[in-house]
VMD Tcl script that builds the backbone (N, CA, C; Angstrom):
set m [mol new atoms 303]
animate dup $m
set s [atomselect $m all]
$s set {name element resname resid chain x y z} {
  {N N UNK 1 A 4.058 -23.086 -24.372}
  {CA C UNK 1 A 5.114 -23.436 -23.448}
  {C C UNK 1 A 5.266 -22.381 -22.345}
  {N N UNK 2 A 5.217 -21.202 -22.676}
  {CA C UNK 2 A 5.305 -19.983 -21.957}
  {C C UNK 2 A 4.029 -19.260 -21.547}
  {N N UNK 3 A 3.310 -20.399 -21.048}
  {CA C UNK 3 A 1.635 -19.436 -20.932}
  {C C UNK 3 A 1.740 -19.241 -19.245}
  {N N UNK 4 A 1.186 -18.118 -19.216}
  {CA C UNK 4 A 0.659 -17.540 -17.933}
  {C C UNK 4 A -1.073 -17.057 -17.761}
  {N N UNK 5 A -1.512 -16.896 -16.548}
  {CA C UNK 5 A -2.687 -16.220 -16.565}
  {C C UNK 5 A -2.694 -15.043 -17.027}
  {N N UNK 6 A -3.330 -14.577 -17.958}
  {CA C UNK 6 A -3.460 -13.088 -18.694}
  {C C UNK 6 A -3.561 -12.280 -17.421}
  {N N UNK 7 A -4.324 -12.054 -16.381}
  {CA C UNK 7 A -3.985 -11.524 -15.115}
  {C C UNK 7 A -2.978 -11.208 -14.987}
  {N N UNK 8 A -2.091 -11.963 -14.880}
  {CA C UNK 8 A -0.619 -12.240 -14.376}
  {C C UNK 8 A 0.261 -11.288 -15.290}
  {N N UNK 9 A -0.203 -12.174 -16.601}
  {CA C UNK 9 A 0.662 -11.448 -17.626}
  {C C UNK 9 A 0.358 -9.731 -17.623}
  {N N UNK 10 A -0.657 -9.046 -17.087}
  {CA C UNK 10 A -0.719 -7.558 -16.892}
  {C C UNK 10 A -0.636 -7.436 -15.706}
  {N N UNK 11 A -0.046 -7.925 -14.981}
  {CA C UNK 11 A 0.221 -7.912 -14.078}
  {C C UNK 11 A 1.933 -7.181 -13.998}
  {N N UNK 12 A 2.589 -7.905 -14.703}
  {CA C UNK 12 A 3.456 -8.159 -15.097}
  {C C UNK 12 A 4.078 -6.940 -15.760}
  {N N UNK 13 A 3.782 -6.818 -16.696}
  {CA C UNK 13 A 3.888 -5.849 -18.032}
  {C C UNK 13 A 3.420 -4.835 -17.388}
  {N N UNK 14 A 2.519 -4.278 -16.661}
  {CA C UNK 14 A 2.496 -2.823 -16.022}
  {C C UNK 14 A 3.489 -2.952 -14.450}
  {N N UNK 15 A 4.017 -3.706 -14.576}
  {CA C UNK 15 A 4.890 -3.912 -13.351}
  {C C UNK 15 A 6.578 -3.442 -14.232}
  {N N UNK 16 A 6.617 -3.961 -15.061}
  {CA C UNK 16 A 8.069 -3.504 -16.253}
  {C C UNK 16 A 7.804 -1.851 -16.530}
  {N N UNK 17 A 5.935 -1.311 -17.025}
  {CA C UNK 17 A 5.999 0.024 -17.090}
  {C C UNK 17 A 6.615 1.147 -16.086}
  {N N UNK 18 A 6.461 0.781 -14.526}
  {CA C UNK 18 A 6.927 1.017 -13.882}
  {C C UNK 18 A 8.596 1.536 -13.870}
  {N N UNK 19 A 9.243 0.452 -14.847}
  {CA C UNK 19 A 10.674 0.939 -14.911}
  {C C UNK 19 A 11.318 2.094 -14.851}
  {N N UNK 20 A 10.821 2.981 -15.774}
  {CA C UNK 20 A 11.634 4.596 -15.618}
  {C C UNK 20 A 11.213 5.361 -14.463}
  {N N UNK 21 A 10.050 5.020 -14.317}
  {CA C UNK 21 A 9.859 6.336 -12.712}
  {C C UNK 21 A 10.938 5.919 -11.881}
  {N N UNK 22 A 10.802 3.918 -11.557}
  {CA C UNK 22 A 11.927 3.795 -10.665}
  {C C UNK 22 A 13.251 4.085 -11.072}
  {N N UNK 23 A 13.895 3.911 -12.219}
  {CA C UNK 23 A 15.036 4.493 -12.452}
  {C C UNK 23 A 15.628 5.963 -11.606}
  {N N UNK 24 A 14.612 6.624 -12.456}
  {CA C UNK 24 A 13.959 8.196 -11.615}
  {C C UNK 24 A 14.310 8.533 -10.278}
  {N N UNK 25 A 13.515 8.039 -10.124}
  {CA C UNK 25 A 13.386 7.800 -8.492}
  {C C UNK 25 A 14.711 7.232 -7.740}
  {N N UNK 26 A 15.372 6.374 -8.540}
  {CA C UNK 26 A 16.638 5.885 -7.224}
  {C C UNK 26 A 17.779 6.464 -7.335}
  {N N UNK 27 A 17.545 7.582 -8.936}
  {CA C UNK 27 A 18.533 8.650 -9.310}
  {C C UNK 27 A 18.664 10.109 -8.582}
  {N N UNK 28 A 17.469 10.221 -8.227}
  {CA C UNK 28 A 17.115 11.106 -7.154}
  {C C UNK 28 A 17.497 11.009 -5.494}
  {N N UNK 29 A 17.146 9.701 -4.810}
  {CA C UNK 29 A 17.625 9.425 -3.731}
  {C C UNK 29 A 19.019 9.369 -3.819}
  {N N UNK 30 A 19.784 8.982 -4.789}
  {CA C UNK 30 A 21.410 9.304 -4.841}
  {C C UNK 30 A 21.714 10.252 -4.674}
  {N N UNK 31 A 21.386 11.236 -4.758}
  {CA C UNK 31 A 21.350 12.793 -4.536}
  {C C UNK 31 A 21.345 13.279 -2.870}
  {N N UNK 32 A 22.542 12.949 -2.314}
  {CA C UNK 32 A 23.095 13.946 -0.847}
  {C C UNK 32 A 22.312 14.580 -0.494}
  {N N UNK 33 A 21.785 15.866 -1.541}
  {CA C UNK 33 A 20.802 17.216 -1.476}
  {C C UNK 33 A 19.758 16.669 -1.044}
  {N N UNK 34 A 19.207 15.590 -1.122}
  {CA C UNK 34 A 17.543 15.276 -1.293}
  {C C UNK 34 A 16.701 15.644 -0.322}
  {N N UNK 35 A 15.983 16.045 0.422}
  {CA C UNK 35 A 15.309 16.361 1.466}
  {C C UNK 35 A 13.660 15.463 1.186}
  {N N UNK 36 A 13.354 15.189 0.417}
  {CA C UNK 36 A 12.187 14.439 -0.067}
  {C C UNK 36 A 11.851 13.463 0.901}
  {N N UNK 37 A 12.328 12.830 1.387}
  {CA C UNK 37 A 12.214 11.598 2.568}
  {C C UNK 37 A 12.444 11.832 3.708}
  {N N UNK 38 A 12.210 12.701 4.789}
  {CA C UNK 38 A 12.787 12.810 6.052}
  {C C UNK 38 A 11.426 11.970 6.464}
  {N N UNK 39 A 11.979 11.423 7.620}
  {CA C UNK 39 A 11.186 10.906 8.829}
  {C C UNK 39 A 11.931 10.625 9.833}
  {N N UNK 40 A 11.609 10.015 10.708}
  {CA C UNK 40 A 12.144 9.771 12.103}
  {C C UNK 40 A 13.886 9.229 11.688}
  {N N UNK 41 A 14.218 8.465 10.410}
  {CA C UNK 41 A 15.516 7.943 9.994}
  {C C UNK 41 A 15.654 8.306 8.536}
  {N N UNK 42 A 15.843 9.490 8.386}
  {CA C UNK 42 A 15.766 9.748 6.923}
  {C C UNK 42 A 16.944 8.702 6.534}
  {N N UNK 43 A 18.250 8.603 6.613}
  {CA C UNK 43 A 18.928 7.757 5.976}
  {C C UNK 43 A 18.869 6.229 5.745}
  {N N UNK 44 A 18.385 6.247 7.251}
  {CA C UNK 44 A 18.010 4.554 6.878}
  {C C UNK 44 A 16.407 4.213 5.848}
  {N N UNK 45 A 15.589 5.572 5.837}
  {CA C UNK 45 A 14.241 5.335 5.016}
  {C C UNK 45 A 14.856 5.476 3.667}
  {N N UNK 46 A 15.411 6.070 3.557}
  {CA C UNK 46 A 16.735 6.673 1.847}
  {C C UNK 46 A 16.849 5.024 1.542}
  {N N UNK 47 A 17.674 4.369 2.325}
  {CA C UNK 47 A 18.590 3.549 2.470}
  {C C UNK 47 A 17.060 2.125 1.794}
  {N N UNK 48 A 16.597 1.960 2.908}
  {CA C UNK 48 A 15.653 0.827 2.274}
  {C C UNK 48 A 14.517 1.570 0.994}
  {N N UNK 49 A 14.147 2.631 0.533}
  {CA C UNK 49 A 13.501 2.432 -0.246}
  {C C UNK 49 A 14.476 2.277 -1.497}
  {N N UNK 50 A 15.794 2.688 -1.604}
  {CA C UNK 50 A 16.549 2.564 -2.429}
  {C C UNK 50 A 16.782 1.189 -2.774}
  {N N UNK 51 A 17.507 0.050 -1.902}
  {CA C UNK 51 A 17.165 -1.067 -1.816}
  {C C UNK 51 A 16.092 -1.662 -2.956}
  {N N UNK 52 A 15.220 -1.354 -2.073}
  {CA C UNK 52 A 13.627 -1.888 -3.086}
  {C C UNK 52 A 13.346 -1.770 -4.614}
  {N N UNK 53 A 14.075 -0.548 -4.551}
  {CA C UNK 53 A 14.018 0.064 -6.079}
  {C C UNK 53 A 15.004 -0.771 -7.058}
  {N N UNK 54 A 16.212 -0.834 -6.113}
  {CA C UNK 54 A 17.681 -1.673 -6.874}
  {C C UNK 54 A 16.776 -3.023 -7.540}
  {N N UNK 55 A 16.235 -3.417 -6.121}
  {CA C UNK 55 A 15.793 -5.183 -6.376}
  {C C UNK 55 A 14.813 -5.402 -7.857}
  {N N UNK 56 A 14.323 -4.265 -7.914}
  {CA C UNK 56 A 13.187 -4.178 -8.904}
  {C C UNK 56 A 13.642 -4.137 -10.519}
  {N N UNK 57 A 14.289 -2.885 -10.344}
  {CA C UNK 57 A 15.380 -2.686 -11.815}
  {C C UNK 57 A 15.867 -3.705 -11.879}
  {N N UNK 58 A 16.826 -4.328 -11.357}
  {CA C UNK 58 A 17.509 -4.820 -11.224}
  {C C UNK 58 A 17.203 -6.613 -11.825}
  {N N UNK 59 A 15.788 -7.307 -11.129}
  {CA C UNK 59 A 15.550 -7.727 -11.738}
  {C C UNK 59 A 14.980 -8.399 -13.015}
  {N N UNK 60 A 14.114 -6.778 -13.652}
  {CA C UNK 60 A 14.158 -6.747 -14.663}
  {C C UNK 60 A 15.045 -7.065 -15.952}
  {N N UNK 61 A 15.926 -6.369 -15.323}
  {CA C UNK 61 A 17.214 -5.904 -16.638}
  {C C UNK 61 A 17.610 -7.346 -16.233}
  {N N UNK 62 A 17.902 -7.969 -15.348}
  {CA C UNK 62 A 18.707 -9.535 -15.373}
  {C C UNK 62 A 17.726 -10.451 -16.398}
  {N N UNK 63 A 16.612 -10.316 -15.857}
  {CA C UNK 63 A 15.851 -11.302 -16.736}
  {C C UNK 63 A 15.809 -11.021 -18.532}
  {N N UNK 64 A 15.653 -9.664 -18.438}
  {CA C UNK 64 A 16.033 -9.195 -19.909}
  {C C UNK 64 A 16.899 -9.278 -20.549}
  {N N UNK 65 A 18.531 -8.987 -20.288}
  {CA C UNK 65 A 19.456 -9.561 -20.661}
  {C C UNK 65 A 19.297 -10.819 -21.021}
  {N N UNK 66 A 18.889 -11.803 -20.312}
  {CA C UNK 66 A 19.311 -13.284 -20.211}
  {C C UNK 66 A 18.381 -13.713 -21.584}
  {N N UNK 67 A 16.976 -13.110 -21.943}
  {CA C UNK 67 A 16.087 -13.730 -22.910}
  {C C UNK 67 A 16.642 -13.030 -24.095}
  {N N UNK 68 A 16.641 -11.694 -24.287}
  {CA C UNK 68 A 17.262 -10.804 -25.293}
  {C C UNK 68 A 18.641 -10.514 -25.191}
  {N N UNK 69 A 19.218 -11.309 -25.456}
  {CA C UNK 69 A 20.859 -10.858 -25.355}
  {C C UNK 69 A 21.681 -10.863 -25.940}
  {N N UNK 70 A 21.239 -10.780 -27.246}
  {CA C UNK 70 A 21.662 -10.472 -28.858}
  {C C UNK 70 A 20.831 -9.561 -29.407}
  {N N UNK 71 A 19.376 -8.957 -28.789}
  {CA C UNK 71 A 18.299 -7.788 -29.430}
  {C C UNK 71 A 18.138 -6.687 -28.697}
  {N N UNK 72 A 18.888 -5.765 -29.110}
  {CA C UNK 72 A 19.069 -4.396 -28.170}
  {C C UNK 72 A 17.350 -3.740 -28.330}
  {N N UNK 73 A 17.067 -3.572 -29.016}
  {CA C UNK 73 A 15.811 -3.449 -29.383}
  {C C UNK 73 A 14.831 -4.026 -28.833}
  {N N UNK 74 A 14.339 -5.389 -28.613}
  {CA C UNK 74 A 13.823 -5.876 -28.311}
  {C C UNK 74 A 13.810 -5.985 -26.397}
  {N N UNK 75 A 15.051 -5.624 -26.093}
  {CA C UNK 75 A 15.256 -5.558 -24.539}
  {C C UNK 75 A 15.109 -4.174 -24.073}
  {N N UNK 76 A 14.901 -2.889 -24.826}
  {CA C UNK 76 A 14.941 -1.560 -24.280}
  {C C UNK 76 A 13.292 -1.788 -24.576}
  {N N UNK 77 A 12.620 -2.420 -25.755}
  {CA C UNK 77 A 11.235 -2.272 -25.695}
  {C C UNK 77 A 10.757 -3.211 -24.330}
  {N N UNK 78 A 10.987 -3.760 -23.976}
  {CA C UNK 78 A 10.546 -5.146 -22.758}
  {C C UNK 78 A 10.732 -4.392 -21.834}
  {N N UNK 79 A 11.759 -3.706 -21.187}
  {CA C UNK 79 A 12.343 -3.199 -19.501}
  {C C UNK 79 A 11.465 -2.167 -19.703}
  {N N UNK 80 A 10.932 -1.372 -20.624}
  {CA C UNK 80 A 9.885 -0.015 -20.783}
  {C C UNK 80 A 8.280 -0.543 -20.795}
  {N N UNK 81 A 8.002 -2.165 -20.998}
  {CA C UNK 81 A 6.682 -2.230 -20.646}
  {C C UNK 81 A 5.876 -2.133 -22.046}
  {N N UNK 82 A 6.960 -2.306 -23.510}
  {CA C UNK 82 A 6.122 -2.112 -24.328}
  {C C UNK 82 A 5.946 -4.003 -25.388}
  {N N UNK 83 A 5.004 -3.573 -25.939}
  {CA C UNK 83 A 4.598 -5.494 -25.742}
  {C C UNK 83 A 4.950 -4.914 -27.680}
  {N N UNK 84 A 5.833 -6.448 -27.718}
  {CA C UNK 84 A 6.547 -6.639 -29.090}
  {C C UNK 84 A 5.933 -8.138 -29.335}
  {N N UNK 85 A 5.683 -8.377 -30.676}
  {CA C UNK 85 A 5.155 -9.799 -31.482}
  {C C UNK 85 A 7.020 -10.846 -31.831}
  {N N UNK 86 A 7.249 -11.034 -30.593}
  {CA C UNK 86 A 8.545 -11.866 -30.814}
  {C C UNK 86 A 8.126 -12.942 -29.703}
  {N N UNK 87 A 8.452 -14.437 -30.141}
  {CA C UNK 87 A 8.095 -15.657 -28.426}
  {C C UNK 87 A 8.737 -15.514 -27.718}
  {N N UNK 88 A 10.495 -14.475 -27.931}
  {CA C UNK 88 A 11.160 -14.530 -26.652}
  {C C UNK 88 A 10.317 -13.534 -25.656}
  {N N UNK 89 A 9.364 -13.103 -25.841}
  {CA C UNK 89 A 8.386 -11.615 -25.313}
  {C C UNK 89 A 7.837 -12.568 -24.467}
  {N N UNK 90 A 7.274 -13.335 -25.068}
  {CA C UNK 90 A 6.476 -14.471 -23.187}
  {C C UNK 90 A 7.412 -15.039 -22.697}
  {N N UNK 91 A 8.675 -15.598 -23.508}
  {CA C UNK 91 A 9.583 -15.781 -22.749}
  {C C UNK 91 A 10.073 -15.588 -21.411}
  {N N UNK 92 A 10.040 -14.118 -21.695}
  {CA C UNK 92 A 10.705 -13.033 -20.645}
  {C C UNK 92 A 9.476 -13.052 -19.331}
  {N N UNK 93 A 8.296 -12.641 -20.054}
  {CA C UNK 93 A 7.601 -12.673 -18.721}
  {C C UNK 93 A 6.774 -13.918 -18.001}
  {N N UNK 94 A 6.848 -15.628 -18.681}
  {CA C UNK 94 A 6.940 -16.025 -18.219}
  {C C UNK 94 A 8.204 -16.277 -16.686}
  {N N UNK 95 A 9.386 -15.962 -17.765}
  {CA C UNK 95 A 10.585 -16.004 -16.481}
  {C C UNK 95 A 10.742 -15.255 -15.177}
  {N N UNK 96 A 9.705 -13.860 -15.998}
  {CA C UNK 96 A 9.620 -12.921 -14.882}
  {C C UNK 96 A 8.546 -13.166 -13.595}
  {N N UNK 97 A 7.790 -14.073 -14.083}
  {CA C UNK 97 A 6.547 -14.995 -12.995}
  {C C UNK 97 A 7.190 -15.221 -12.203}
  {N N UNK 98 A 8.382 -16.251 -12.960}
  {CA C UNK 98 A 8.918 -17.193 -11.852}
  {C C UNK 98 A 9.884 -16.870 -11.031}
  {N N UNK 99 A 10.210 -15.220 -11.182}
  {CA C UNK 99 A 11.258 -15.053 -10.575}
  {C C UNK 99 A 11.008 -13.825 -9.579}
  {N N UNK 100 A 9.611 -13.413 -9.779}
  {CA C UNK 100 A 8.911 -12.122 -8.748}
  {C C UNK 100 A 7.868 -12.736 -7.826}
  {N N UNK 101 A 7.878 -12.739 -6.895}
  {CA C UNK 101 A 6.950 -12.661 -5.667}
  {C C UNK 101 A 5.552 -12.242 -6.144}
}
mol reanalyze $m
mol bondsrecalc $m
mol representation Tube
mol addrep $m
């Protein structure tokens, strides 16, 4: 019911590994101090890569919640990119196909 192209599906799943750097990363640009990004608009470059980062987390953890939302366990292993033997697991990244560019 939940099949994708295996492509896709690592596609996918190293796209969720991704999660903590971006966490990382948009915890850092919150940071006033930051000097890491100057260019011609440092605030507005702050401003949209932060953005990007929100959209990303962001839709992770929505889609995760929504499949695991009684398995704390099962949703901290998924948003980290680590592959668990449960069907809500294609679940999730079927949903996540349909809901990422």
């Amino acid at each position: 019911m939940y099949n994708i192209p295996t492509d896709r599906y690592y596609e996918l799943r190293y796209f969720c590994k991704q999660y903590d750097a971006w966490c990382a990363e948009y915890e850092k640009l919150q940071d006033a101090n930051n000097d890491l990004y100057l260019g011609d608009d440092p605030t507005g470059n702050t401003a949209v890569k932060m953005a990007r980062l929100a959209k990303r987390i962001m839709l992770i953890e929505k889609i995760a919640r929504e499949v695991f939302s009684t398995d704390l366990f099962l949703f901290d292993a998924v948003i980290h990119g680590d592959k668990v033997d449960d069907c809500r697991y294609r679940e999730f990244f079927w949903r996540l196909d349909q809901e990422r560019d």
